[in-house]
N, C-alpha and C positions, 0 to 999 in steps of 0.2 A: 110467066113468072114462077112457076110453079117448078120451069126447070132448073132456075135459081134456086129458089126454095130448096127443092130437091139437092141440090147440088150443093147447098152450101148447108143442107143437115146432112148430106154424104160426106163432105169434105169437115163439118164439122164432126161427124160420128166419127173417122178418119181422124180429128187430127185431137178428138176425146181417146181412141183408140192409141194414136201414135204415143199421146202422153202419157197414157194409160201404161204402155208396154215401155216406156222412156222412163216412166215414173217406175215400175217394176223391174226395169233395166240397171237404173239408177239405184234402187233400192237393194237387188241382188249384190250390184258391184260395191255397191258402198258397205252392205255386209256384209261379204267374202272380205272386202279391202281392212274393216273394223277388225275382220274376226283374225285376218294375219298379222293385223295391228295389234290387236289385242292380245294374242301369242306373243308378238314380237314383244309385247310393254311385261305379259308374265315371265317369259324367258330372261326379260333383262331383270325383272324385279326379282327374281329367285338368283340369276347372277350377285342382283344389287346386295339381296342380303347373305349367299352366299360368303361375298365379299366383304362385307359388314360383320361376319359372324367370323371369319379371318382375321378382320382386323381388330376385333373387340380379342380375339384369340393373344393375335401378338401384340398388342395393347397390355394384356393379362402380362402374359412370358416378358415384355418390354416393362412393366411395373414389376415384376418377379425378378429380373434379371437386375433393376435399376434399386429394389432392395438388398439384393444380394451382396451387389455392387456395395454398398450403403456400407450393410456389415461387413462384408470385408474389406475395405477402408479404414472402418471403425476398427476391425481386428486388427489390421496391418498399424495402426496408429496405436492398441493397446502393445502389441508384439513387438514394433520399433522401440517404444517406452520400455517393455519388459526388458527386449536384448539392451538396449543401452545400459537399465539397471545389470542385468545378468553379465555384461560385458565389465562395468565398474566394478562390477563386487567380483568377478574373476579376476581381474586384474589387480584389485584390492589383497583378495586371498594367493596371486600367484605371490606379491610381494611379502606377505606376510609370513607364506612358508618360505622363501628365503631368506626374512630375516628368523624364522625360526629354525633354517636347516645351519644356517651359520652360526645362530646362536649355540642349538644342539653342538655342531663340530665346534666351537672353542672349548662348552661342558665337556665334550667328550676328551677332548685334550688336558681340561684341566682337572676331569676326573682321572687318565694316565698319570696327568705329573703327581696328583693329590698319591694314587695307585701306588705311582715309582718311593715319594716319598715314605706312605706309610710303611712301603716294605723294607723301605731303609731305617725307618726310624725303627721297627719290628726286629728286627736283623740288631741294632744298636741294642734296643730295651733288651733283645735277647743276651748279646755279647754281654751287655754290664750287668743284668743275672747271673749270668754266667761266672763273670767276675765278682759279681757280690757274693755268689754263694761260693765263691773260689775263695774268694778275702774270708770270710765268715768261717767256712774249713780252716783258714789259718791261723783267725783269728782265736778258733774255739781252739786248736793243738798248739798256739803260743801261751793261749790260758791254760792248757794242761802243762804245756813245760813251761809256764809261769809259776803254776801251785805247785808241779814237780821242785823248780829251783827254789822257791820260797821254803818249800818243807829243806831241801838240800840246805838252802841257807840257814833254817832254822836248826839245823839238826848240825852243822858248821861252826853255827853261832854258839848253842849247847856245846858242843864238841870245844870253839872255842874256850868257852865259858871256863869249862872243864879243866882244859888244859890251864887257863891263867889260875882258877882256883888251886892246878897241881905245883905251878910255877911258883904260887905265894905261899903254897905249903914249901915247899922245897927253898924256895929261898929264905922263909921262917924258923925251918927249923933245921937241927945240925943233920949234920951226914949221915948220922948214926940213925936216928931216928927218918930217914927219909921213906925207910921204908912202911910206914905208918900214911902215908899221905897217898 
């Protein structure tokens, strides 16, 4: 029995031995296997956040971009507002100078005829000065040869006078005596 014995603390030393070196076996390949596991799980998790810090990135630029968006929208809706103001009130002001450029050209017209007129009427007030002071010249040399006739009549009328005073001597008194009168 003893080669039993022997034999089966050989085959157990052997199969302490076998497990031993399986368990070590086991042990090496399962940490070599963890340890390219465990690269493989850092690699991906440095990819992971890699990737995560991308998308937190364009997350950023994608909130950045979606307010940008925002205000100009909100521009593009103040600026439609403004141009439609800006467009009413051009179109407002185009009409307005036409009816002020029309208005202007009928002034300008009726400042010409006013123009035409006052030069005529200028031309007129001149001509009838003209003729007033012409009348007034005749009228002052028909008053000198009015006071000239008046004194001529006066001095006519004397003369007259005269002569009937010489008539009513002459015919009062005889022939003889006429020459006394």
């Amino acid at each position: 029995m003893s080669y039993i014995t022997r034999n089966a603390n050989l085959l157990l030393l052997l199969l302490i031995i076998f497990s031993a070196a399986a368990l070590v076996g086991a042990t090496v390949y399962f940490q070599l296997n963890f340890d390219r596991i465990n690269g493989a799980y850092t690699l991906k998790l440095e990819q992971l956040n890699k990737i995560s810090d991308e998308l937190e990135a364009k997350q950023f630029e994608l909130k950045k971009l979606s307010d940008d968006l925002s205000i100009k929208s909100q521009r593009e809706e103040q600026l439609s507002g403004q141009y439609t103001e800006v467009r009413t009130e051009k179109e407002s002001l185009e009409q307005q100078k036409k009816r002020l450029t029309t208005e202007k050209d009928e002034l300008q017209t009726e400042l010409q005829k006013t123009e035409q007129t006052l030069h005529k009427t200028q031309n007129d007030l001149a001509a009838k000065k003209a003729l007033a002071n012409q009348l007034e010249t005749e009228k002052e040399a028909l008053a000198l040869e009015n006071d000239i006739l008046k004194d001529d009549k006066d001095q006519l009328q004397e003369t007259v006078s005269d002569l009937q005073d010489l008539i009513d001597c002459l015919e009062n008194t005889a022939d003889d005596d006429e020459n006394t009168c």
